[in-house]
PDB file of N, CA, C and O in Angstrom, chain B, residues numbered from 101:
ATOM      1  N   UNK B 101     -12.896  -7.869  18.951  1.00  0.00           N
ATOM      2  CA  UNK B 101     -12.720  -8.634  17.700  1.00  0.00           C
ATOM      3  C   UNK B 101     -12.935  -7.703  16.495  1.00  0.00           C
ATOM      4  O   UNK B 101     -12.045  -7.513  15.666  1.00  0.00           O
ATOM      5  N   UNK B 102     -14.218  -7.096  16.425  1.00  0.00           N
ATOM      6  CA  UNK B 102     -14.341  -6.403  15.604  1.00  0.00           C
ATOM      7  C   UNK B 102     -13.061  -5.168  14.639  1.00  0.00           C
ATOM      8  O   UNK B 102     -12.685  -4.960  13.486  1.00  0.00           O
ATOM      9  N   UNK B 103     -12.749  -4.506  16.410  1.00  0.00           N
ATOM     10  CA  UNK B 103     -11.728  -3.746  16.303  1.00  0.00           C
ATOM     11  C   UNK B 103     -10.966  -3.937  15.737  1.00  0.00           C
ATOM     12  O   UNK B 103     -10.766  -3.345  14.676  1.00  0.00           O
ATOM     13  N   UNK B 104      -9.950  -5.174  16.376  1.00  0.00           N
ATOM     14  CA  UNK B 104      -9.148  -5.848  15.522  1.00  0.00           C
ATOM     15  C   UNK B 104      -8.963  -6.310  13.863  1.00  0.00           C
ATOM     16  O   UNK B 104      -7.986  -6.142  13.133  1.00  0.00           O
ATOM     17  N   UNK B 105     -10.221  -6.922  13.581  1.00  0.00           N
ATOM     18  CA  UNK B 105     -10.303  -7.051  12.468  1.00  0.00           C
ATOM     19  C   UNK B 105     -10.373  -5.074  11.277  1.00  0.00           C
ATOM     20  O   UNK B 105      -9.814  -4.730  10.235  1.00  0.00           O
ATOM     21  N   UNK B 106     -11.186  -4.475  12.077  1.00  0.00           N
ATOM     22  CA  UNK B 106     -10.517  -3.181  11.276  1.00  0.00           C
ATOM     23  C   UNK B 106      -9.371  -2.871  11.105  1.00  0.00           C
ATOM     24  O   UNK B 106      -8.961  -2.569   9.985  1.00  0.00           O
ATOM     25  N   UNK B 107      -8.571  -2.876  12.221  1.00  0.00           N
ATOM     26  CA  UNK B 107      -7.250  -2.483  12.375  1.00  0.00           C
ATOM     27  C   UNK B 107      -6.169  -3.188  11.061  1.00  0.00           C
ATOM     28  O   UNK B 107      -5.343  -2.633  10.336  1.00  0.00           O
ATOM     29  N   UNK B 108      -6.645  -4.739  11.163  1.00  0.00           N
ATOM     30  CA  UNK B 108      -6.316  -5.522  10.124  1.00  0.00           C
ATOM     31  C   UNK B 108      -6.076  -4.644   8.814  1.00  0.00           C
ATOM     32  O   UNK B 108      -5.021  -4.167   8.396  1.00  0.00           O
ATOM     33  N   UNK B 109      -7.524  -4.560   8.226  1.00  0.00           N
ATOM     34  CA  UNK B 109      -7.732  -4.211   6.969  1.00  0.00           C
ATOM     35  C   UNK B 109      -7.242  -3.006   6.904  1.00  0.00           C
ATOM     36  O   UNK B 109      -6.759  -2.725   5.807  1.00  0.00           O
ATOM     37  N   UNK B 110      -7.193  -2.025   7.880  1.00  0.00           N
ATOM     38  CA  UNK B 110      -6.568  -0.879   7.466  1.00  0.00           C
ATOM     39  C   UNK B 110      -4.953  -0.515   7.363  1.00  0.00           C
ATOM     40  O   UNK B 110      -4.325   0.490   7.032  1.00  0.00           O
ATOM     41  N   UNK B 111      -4.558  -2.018   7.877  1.00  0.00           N
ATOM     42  CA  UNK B 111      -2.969  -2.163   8.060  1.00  0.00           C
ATOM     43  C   UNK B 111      -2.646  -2.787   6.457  1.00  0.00           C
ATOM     44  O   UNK B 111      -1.635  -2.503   5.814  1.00  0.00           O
ATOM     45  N   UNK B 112      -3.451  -3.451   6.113  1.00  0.00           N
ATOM     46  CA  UNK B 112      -3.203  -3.988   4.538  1.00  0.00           C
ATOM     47  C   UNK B 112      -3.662  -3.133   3.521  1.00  0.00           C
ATOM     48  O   UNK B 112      -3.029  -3.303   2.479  1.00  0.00           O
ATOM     49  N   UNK B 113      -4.629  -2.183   3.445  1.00  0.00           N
ATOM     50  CA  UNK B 113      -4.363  -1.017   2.824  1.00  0.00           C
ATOM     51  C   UNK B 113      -3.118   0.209   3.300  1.00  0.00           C
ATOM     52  O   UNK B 113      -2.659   1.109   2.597  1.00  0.00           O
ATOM     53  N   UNK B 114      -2.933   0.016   4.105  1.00  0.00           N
ATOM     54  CA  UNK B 114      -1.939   0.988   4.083  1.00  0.00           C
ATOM     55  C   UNK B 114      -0.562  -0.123   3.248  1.00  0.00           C
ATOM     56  O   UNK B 114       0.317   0.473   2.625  1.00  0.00           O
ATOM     57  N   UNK B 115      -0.523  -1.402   3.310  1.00  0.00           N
ATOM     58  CA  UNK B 115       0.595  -1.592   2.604  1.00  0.00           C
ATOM     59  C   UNK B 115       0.597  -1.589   1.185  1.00  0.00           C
ATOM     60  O   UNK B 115       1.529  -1.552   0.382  1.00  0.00           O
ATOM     61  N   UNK B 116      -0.812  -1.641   1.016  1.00  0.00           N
ATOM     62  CA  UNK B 116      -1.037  -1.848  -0.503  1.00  0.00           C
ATOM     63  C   UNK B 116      -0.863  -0.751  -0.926  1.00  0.00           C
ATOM     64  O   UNK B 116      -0.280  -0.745  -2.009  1.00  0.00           O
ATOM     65  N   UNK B 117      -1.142   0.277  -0.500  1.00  0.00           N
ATOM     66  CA  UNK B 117      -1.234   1.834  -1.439  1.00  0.00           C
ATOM     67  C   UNK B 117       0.164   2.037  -1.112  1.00  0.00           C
ATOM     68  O   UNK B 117       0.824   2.689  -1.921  1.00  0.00           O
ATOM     69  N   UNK B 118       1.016   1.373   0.454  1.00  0.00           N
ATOM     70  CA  UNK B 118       2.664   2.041  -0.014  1.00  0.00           C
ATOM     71  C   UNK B 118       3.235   1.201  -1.359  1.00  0.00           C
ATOM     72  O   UNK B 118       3.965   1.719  -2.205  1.00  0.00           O
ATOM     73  N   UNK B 119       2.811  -0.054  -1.392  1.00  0.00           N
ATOM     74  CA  UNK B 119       2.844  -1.205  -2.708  1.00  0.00           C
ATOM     75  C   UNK B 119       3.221  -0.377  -4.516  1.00  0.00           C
ATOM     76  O   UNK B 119       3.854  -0.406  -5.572  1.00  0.00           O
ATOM     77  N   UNK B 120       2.328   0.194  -3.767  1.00  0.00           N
ATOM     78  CA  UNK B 120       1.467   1.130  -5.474  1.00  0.00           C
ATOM     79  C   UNK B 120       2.557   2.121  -5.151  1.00  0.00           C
ATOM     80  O   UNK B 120       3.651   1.954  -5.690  1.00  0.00           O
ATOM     81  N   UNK B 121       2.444   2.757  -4.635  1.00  0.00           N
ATOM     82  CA  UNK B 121       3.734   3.975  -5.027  1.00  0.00           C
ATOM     83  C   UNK B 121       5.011   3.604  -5.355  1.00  0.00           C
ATOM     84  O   UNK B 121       5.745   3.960  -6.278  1.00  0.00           O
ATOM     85  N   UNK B 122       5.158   2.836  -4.457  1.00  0.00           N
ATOM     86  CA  UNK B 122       6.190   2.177  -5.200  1.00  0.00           C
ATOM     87  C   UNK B 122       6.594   1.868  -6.399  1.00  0.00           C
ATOM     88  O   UNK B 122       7.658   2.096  -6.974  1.00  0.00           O
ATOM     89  N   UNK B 123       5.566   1.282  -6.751  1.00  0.00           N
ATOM     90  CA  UNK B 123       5.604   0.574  -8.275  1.00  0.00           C
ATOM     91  C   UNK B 123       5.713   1.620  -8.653  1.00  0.00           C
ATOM     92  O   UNK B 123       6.732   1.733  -9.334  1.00  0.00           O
ATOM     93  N   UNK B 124       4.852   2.987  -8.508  1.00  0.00           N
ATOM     94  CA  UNK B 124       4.923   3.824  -9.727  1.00  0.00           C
ATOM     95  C   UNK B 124       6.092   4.590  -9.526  1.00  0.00           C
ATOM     96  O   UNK B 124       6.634   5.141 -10.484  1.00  0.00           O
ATOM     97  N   UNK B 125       6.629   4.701  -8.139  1.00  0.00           N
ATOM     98  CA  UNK B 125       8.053   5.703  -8.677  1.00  0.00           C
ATOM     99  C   UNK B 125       8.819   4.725  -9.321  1.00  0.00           C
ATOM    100  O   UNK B 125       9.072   4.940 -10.506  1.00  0.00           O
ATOM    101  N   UNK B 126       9.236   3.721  -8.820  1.00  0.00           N
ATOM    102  CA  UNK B 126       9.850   2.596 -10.088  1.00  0.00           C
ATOM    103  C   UNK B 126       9.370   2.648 -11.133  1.00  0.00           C
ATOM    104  O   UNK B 126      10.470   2.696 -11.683  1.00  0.00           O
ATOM    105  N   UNK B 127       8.526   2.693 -12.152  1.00  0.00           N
ATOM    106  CA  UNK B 127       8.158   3.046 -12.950  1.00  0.00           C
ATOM    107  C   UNK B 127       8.468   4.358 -13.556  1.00  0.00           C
ATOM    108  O   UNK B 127       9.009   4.080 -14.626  1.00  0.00           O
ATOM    109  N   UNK B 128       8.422   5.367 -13.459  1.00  0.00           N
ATOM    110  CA  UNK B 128       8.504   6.948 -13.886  1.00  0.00           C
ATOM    111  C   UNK B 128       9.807   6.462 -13.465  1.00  0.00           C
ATOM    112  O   UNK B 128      10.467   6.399 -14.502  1.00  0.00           O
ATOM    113  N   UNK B 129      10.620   6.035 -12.350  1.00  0.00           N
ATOM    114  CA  UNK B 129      12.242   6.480 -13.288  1.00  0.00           C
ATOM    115  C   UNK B 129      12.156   5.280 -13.440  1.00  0.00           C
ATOM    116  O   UNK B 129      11.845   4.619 -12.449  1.00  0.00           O
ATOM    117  N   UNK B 130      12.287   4.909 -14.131  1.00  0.00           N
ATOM    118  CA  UNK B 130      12.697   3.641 -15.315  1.00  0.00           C
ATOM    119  C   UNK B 130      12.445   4.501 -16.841  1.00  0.00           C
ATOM    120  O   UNK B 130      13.330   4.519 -17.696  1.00  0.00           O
ATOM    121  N   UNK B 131      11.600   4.941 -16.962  1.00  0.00           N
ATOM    122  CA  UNK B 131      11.047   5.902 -17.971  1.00  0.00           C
ATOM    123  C   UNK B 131      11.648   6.727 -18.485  1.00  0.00           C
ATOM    124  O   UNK B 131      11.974   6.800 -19.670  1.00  0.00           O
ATOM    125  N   UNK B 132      11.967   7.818 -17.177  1.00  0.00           N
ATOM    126  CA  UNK B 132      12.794   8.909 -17.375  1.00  0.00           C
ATOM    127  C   UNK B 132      14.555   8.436 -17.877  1.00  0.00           C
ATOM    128  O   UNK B 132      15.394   9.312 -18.085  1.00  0.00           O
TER     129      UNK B 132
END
């Protein structure tokens, strides 16, 4: 269980920080 539940959270940070890059290369070219 435990495991699992890490695995979780580290699967939703990994989408969140791909989230964020995202945004920011969308961002910088929108800019540029």
């Amino acid at each position: 269980m435990m495991m699992m539940m890490m695995m979780m959270m580290m699967m939703m940070m990994m989408m969140m920080m791909m989230m964020m890059m995202m945004m920011m290369l969308r961002s910088i070219l929108y800019w540029t």
